[in-house]
GUMI-182889 format. One record per residue (C-alpha): chain; x, y, z. Coordinates in steps of 0.001 Angstrom, whole numbers. Layout:
<nodes>
unit: A	c1: X	c2: Y	c3: Z
...
</nodes>
This chain:
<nodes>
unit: A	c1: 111666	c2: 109298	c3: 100382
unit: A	c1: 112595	c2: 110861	c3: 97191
unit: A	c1: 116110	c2: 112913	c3: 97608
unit: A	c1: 115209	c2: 116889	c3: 97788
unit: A	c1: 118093	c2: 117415	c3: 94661
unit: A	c1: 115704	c2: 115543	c3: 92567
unit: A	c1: 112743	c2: 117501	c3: 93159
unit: A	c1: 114841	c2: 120616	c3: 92828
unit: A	c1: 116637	c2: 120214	c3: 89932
unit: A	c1: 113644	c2: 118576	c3: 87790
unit: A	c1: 110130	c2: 119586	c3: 89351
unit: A	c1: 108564	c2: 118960	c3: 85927
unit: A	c1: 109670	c2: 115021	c3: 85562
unit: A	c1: 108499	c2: 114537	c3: 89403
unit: A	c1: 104760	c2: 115533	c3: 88906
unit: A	c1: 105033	c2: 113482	c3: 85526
unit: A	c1: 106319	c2: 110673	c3: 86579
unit: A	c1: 104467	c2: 110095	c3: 89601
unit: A	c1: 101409	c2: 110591	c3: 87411
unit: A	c1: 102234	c2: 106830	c3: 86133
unit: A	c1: 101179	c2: 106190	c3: 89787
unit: A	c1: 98482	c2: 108514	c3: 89698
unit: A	c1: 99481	c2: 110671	c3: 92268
unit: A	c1: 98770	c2: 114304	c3: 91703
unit: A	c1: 102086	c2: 115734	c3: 92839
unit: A	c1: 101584	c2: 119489	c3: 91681
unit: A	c1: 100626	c2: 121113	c3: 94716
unit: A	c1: 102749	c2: 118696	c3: 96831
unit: A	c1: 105908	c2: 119672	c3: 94491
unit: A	c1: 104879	c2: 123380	c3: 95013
unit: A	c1: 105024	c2: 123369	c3: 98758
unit: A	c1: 108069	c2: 121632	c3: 98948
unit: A	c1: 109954	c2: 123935	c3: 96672
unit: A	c1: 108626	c2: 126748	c3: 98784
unit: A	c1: 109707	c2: 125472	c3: 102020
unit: A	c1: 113190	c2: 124435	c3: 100771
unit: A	c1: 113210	c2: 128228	c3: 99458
unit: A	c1: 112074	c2: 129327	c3: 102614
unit: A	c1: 114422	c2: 126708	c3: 104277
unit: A	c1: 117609	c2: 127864	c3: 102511
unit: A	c1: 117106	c2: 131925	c3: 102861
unit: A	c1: 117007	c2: 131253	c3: 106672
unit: A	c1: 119616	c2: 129111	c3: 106848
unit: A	c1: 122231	c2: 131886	c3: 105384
unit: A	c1: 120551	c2: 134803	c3: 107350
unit: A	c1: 121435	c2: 132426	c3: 110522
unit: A	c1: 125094	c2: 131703	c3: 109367
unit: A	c1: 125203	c2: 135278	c3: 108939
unit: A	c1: 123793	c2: 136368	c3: 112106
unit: A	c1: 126262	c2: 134315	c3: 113946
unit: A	c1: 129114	c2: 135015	c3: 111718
unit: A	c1: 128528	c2: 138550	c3: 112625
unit: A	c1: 128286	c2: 137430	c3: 116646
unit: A	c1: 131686	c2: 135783	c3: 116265
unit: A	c1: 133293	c2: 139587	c3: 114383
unit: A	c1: 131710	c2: 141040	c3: 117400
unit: A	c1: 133324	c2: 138859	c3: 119966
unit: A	c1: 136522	c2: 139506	c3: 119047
unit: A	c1: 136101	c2: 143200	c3: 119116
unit: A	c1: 134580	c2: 143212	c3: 122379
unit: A	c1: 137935	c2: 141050	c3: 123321
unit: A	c1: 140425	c2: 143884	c3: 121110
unit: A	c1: 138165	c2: 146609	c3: 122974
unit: A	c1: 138584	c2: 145361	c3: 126614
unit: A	c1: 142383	c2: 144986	c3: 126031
unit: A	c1: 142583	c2: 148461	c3: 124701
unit: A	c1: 140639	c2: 149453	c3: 127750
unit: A	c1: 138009	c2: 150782	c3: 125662
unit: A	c1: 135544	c2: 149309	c3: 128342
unit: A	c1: 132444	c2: 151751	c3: 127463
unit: A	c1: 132246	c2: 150570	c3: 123685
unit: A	c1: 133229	c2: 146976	c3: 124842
unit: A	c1: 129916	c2: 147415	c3: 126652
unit: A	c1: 128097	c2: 148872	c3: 124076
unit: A	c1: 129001	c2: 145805	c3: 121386
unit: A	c1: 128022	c2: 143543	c3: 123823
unit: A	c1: 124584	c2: 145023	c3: 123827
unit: A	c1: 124729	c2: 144470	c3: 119696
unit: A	c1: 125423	c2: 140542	c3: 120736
unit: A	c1: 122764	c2: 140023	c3: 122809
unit: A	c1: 120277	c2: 141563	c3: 119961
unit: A	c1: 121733	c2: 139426	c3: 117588
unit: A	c1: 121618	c2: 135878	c3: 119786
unit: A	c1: 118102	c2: 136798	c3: 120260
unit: A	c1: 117859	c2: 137341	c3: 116714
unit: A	c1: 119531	c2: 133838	c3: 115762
unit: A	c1: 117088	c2: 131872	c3: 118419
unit: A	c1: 114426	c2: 133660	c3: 116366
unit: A	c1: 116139	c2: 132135	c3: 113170
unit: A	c1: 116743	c2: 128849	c3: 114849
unit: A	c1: 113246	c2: 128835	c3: 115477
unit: A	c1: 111899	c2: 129286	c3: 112391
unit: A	c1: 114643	c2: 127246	c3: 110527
unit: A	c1: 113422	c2: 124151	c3: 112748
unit: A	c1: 109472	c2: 125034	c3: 111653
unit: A	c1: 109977	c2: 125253	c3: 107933
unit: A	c1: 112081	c2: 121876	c3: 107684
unit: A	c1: 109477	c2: 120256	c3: 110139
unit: A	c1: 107051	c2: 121135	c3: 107073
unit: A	c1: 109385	c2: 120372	c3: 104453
unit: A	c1: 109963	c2: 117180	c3: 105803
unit: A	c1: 106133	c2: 116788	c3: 106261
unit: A	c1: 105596	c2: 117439	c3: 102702
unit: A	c1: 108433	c2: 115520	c3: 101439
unit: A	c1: 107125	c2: 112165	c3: 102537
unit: A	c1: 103670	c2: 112581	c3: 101199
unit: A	c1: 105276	c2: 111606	c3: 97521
unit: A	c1: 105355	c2: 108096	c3: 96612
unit: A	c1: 108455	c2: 106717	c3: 94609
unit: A	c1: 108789	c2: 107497	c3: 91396
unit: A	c1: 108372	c2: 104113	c3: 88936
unit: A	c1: 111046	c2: 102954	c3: 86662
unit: A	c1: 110572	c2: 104129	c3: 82720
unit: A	c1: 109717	c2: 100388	c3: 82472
unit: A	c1: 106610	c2: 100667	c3: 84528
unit: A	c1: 103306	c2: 100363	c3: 82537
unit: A	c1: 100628	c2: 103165	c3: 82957
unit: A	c1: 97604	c2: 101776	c3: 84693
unit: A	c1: 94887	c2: 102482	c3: 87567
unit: A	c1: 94309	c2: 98996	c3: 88739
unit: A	c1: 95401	c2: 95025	c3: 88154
unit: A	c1: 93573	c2: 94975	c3: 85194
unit: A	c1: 96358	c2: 97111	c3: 83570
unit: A	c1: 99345	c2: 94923	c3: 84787
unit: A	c1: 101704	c2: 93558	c3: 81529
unit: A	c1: 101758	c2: 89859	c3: 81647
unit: A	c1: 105798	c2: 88937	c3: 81260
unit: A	c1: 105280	c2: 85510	c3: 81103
unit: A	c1: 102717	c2: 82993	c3: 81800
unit: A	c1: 102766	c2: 78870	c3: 81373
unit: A	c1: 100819	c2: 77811	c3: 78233
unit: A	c1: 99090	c2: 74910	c3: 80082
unit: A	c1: 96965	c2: 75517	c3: 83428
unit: A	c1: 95444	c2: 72381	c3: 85279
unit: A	c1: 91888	c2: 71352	c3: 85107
unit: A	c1: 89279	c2: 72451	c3: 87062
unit: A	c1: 87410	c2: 68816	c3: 86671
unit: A	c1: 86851	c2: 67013	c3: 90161
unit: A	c1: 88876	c2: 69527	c3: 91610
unit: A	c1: 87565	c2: 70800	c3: 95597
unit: A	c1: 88923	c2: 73829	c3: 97039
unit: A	c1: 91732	c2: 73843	c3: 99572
unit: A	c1: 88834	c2: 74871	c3: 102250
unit: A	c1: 86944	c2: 71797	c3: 101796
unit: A	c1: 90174	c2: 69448	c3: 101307
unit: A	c1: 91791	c2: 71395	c3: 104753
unit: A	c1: 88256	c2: 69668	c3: 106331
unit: A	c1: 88627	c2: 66506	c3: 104502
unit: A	c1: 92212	c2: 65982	c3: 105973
unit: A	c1: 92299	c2: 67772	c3: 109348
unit: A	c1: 95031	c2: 69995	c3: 107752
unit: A	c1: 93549	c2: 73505	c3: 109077
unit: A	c1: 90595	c2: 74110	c3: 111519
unit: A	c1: 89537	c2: 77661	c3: 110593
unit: A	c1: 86658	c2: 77789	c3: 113184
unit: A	c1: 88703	c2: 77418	c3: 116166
unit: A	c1: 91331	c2: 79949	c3: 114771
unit: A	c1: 88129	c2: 81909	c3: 115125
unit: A	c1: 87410	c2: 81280	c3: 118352
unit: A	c1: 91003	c2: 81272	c3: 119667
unit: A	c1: 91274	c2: 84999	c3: 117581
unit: A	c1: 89326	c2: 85782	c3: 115023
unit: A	c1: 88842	c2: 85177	c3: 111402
unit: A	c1: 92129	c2: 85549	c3: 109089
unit: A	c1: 94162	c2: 83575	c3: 111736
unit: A	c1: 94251	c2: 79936	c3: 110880
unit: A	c1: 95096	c2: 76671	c3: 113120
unit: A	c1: 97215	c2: 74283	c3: 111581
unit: A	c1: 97099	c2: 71186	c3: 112528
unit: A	c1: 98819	c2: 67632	c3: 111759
unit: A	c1: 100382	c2: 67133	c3: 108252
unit: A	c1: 99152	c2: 70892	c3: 107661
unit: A	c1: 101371	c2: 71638	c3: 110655
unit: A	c1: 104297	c2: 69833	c3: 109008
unit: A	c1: 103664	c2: 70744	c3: 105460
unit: A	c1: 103905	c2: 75057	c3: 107046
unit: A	c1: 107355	c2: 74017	c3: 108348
unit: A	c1: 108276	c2: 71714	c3: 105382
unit: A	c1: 107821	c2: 74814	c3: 103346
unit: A	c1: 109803	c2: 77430	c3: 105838
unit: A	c1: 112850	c2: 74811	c3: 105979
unit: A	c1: 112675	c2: 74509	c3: 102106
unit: A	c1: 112401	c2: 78177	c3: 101148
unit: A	c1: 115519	c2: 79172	c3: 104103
unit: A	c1: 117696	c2: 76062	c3: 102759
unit: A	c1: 117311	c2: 77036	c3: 99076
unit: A	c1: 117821	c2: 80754	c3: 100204
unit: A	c1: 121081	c2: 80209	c3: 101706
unit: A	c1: 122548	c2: 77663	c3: 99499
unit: A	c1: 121736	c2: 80918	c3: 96993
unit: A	c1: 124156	c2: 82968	c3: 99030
unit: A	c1: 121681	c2: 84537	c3: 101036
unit: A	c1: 122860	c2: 85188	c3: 104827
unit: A	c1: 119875	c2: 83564	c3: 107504
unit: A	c1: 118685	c2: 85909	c3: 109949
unit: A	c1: 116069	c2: 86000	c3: 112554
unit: A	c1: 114654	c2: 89156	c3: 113467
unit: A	c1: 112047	c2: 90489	c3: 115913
unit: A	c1: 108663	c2: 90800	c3: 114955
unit: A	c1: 107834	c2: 93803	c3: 116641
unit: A	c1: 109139	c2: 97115	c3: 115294
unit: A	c1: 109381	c2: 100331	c3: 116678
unit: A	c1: 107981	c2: 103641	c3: 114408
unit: A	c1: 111690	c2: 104477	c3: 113131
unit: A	c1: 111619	c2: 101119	c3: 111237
unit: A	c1: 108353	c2: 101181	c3: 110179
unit: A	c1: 109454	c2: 104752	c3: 108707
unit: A	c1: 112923	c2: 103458	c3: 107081
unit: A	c1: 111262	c2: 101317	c3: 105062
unit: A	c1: 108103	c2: 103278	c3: 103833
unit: A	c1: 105218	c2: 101592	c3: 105974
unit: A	c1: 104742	c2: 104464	c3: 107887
unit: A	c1: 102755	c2: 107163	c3: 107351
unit: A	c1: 101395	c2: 105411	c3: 104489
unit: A	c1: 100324	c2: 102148	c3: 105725
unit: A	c1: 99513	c2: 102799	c3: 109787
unit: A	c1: 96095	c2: 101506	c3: 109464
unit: A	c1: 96990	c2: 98155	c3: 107688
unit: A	c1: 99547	c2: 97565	c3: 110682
unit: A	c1: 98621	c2: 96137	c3: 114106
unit: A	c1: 99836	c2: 98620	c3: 116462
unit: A	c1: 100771	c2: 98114	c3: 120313
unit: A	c1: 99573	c2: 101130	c3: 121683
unit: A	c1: 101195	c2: 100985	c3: 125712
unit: A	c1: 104988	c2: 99913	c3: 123940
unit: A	c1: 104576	c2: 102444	c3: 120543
unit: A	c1: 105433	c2: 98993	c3: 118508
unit: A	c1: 103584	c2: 97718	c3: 115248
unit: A	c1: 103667	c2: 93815	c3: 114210
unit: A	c1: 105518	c2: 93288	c3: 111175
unit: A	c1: 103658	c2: 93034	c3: 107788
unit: A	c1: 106745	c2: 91508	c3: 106430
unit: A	c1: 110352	c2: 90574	c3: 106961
unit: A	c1: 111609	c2: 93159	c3: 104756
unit: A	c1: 110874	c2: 95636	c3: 108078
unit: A	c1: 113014	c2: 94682	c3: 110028
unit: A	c1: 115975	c2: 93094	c3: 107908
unit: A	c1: 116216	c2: 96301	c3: 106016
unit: A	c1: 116585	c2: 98007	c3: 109143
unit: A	c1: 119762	c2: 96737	c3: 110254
unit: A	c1: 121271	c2: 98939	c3: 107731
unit: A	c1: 119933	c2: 102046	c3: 109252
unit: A	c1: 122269	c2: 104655	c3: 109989
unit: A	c1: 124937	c2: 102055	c3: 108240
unit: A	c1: 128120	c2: 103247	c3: 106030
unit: A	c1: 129283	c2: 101005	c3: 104021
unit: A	c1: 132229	c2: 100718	c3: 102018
unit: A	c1: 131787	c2: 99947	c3: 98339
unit: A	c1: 133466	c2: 96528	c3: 98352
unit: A	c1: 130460	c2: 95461	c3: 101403
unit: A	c1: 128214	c2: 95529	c3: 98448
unit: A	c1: 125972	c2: 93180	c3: 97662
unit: A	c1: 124441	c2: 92337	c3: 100897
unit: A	c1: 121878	c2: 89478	c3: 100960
unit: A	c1: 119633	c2: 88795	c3: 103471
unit: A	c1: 117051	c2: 86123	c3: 103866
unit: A	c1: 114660	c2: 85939	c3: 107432
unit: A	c1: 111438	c2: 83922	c3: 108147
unit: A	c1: 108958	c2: 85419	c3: 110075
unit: A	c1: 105326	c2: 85377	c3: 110634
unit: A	c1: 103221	c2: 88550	c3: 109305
unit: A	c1: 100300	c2: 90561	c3: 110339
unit: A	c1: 98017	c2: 92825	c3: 108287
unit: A	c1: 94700	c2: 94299	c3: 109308
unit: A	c1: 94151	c2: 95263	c3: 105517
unit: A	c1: 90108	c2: 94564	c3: 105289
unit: A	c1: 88713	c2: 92136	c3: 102746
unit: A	c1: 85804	c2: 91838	c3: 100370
unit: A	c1: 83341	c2: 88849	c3: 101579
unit: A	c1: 83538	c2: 85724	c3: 99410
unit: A	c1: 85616	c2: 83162	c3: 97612
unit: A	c1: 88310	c2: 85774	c3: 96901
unit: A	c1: 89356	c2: 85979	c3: 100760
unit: A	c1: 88187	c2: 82542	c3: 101794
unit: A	c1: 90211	c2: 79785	c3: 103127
unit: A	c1: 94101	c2: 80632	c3: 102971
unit: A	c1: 93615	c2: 83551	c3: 99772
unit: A	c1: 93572	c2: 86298	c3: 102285
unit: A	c1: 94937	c2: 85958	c3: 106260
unit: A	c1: 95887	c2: 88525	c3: 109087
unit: A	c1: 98223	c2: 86111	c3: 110147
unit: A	c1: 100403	c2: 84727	c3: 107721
unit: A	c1: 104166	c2: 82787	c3: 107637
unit: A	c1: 106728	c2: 83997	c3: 104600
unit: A	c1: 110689	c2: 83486	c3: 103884
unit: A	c1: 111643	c2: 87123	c3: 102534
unit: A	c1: 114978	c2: 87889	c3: 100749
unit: A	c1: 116500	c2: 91525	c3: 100986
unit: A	c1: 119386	c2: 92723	c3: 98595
unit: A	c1: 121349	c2: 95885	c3: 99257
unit: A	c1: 123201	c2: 96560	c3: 95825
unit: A	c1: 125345	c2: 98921	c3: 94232
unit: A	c1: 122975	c2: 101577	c3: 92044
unit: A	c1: 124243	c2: 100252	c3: 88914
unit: A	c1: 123440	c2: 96552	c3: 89410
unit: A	c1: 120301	c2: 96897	c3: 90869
unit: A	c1: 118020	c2: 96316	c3: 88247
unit: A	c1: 120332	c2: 93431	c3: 86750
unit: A	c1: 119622	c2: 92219	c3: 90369
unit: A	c1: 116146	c2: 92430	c3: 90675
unit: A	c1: 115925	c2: 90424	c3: 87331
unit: A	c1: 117805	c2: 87738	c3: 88905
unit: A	c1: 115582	c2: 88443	c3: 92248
unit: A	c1: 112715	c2: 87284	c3: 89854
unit: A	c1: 114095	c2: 84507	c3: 88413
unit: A	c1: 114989	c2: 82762	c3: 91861
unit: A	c1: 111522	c2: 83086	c3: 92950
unit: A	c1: 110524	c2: 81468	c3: 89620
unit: A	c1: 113016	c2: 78767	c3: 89854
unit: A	c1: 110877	c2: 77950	c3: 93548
unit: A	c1: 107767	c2: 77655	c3: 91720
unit: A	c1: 108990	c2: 75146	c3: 89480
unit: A	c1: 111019	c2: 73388	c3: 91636
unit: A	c1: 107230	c2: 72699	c3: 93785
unit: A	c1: 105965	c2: 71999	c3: 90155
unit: A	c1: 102959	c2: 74866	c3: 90513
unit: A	c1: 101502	c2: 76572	c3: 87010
unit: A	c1: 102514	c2: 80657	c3: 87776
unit: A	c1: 102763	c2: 83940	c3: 85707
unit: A	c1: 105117	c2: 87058	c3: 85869
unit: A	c1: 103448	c2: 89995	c3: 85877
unit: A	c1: 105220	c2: 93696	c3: 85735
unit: A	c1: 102525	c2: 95892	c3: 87861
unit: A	c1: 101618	c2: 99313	c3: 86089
unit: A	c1: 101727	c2: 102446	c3: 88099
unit: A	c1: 98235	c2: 102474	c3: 89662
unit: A	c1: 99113	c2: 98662	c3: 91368
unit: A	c1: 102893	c2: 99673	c3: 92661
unit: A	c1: 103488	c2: 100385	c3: 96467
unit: A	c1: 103618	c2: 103443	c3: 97900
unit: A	c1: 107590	c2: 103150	c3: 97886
unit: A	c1: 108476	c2: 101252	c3: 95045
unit: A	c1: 110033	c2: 101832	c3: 91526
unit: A	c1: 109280	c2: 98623	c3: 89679
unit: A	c1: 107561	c2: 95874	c3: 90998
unit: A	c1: 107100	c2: 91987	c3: 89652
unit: A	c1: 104476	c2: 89938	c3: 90852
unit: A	c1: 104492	c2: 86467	c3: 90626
unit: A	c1: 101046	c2: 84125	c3: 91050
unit: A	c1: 100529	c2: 80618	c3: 90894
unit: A	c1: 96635	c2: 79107	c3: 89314
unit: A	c1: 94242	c2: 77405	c3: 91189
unit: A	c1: 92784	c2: 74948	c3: 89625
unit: A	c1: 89622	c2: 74173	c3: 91965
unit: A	c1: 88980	c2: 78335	c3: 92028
unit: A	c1: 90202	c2: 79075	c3: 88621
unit: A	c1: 92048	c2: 82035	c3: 89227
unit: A	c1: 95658	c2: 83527	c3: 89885
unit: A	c1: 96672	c2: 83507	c3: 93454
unit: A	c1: 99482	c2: 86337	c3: 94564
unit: A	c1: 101847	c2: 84369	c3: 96450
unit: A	c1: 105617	c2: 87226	c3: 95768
unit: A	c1: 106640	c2: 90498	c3: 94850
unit: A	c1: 110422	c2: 91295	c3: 93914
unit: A	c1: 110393	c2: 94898	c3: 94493
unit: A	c1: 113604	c2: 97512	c3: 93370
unit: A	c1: 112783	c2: 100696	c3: 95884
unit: A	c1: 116108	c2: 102354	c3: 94158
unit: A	c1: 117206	c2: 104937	c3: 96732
unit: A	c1: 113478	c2: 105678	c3: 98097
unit: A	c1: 114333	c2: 103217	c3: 101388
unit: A	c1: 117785	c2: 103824	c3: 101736
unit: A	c1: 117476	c2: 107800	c3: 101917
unit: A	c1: 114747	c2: 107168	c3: 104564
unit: A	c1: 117380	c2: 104745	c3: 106681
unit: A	c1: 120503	c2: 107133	c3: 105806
unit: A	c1: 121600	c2: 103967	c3: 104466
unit: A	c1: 125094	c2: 105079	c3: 102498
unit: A	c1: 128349	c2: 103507	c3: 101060
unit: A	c1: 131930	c2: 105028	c3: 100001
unit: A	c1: 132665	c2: 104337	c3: 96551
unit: A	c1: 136026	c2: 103870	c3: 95077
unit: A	c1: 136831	c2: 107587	c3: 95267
unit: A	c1: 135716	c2: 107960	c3: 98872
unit: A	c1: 132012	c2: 109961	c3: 98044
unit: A	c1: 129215	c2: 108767	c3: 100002
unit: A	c1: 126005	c2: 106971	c3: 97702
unit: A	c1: 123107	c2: 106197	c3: 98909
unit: A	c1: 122840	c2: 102121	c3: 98361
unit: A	c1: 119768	c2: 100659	c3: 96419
unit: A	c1: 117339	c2: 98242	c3: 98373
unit: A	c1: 115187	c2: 95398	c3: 97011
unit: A	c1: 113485	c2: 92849	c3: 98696
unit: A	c1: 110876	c2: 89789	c3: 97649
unit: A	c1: 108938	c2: 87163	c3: 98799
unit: A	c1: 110464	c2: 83711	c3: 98728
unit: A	c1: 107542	c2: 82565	c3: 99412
unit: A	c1: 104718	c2: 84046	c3: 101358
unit: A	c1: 102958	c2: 80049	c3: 102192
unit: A	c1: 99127	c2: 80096	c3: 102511
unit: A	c1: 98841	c2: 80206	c3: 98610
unit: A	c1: 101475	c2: 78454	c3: 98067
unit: A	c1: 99267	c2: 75931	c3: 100418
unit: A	c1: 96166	c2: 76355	c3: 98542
unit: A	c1: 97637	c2: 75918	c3: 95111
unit: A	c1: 99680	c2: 72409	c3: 96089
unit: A	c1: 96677	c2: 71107	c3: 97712
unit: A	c1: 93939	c2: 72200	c3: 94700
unit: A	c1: 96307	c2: 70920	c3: 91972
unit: A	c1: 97830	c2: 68065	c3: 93045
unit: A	c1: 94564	c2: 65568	c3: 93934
unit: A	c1: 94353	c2: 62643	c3: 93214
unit: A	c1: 92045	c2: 59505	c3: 94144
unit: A	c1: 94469	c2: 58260	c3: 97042
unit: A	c1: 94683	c2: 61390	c3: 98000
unit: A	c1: 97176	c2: 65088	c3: 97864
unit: A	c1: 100857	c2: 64017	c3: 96275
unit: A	c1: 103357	c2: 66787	c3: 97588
unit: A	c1: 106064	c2: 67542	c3: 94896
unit: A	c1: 109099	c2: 65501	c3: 95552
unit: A	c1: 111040	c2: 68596	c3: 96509
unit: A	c1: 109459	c2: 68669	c3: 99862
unit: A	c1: 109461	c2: 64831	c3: 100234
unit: A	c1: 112492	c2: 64958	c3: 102764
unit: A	c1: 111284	c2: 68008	c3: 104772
unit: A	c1: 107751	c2: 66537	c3: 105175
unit: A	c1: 108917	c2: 63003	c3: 106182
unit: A	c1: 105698	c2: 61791	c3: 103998
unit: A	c1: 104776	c2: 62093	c3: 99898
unit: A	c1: 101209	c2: 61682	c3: 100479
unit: A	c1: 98158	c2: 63845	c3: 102741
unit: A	c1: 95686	c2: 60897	c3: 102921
</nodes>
């Protein structure tokens, strides 16, 4: 949620800059202004109205000592008109930040000065790519070679749920938790602390970090309990630092957490959601920074980079792309995805985004810190996949075939317990 001082101080760079998202903030920024208006006029007329109570409570007292009983009785009367009065005020003052809260958390983040201008993908800015990709020649999809090894039986995910929920099976089993172990070791040998949170959140979370109100619909919800299954880690690992103060010298905080994730979000029919490219159920390793404001976007460079050192450490072909406005999450300020190619497809695959949500999170979770001279801060939050795994799956399986069969990268070798699917 974008800090109220912001909007007041510069109402003019808001509705700019969140037209690099293309969100038309006008009439949005015009309410709010109102209602914090509105908000602070009733606000002094109630400290007034009981500043006056409190004068007229100690005359009442002076008057009943002087024995003045007749005008003690005739201030009371004023107090009791003027409690009414401030319940009226209390009232109203409840209403109008109600609505100014309502408004306030209809505006997206505002994107870095870094983020391109865009509407779609199409507009992302490559930041780097590798100059060779793998050949498509001979090359089956990871659908057909899932079948060919017994790996994953789609069909009876089907039947045991629906479609989007995979079963995993043998060396695909394995290969799942090869990946998990890999991802958590290389997270915590990178200073990263291990955590293992529930997967179920309750609406306060799902608030803190920006999923709700935006994204209720792409969230499975558990109507009877008022919980929602995760869409990612970063849920509920950034919540542990709700209602948290921090000291300055607590800074950074690293997190890492595997978890599955769930996401109704509805697909287009085809090769672009078939096989692993697009699940409702889906296993990831997520890191989560908390960082002083000035080192955050130092941080989410190095965020990046870590994620790239993964890819080439499992020897995959990936790009780095920096998404323009129109692609960014509702709560973001600059956003990097990485994808890795698939050879048998021919295309990218999305398999992490290192996000920087700058204060946007943190003012949501009244997540703070002292600094050195004792003011409060609000702390900056980032967070990134490291990695989500059914691409990750697809991508080892498509480019590594050969004619004895699917050679695993040697990274994995002593997670797997085997070098070879055959």
């Amino acid at each position: 949620m974008l800090e109220l001082s912001q909007i007041r101080e510069n109402p003019e760079k808001i509705i700019k800059y969140l037209a690099i998202k293309n969100f038309k903030a006008q009439e949005t920024v015009e309410s709010i202004l109102q209602y914090d208006e509105r908000r602070r006029t009733l606000q002094k007329e109630s400290d007034s109205c009981l500043a006056e109570q409190n004068n007229i409570a100690a005359r009442i007292g002076a008057l009943m000592k002087a024995g003045k009983k007749a005008e003690a009785e005739q201030e009371k009367e004023k107090n009791a008109a003027l409690k009414e009065t401030s319940r009226q005020l209390q009232n109203l003052l409840s209403e109008t930040e109600k609505l100014l809260h309502d408004e306030l958390v209809k505006l997206p983040n505002l994107p870095h000065e870094k983020v391109p201008a865009g509407k779609s993908a199409a507009d992302n800015e490559i930041v780097f790519s590798v100059k060779e990709l793998p050949s498509a020649e001979g090359k089956k999809p990871h659908w057909e070679l899932c079948e060919k090894y017994g790996l994953i039986d789609f069909e009876t995910g089907v039947k045991l749920t629906g479609a989007g929920f995979p079963l995993y099976k043998g060396k695909g089993a394995r290969l799942q938790r090869a990946l998990i172990n890999f991802f958590l070791d290389k997270a915590t040998e990178n200073g990263f602390l291990e955590v293992q949170p529930p997967i179920l959140v309750n609406e306060d979370s799902g608030f803190g970090t920006g999923q709700l109100p935006d994204k209720e619909g792409q969230m499975y919800f558990v109507g009877e309990d008022k919980f929602y299954l995760i869409p990612t880690a970063e849920v509920p690992v950034t919540n542990i630092y709700r209602d948290v103060m921090l000291k300055e010298n607590d800074l950074p905080q690293k997190l890492t957490a595997y978890t599955p994730c769930f996401r109704r979000e509805a697909g287009s029919y085809g090769k672009d959601v078939r096989g692993l490219n697009r699940l409702h159920q889906f296993d990831k390793v997520e890191i989560v920074r908390i960082e002083h404001p000035e080192r955050s976007y130092e941080v989410l460079e190095e965020m990046k980079d870590y994620v790239c050192g993964l890819l080439q450490q499992l020897q995959l072909p990936y790009r780095v792309l920096r998404l323009c406005g129109g692609d960014m999450s509702f709560a973001s300020a600059m956003t990097y995805d990485l994808e890795v190619y698939s050879s048998a497809q021919q295309r990218w695959l999305e398999v992490s985004s290192v996000s920087n949500f700058e204060t946007f999170q943190s003012n949501r979770l009244k997540l703070r810190f002292k600094n050195a001279e004792g003011k409060k801060q609000l702390a900056h939050t980032l967070n990134g996949s490291a990695l989500a795994l059914p691409r990750i799956v697809a991508a080892l399986l498509e480019n590594n075939q050969t004619a004895e069969g699917i050679a695993l990268p040697e990274v994995l070798h002593r997670y797997t317990g085997f070098k070879m699917i055959d």
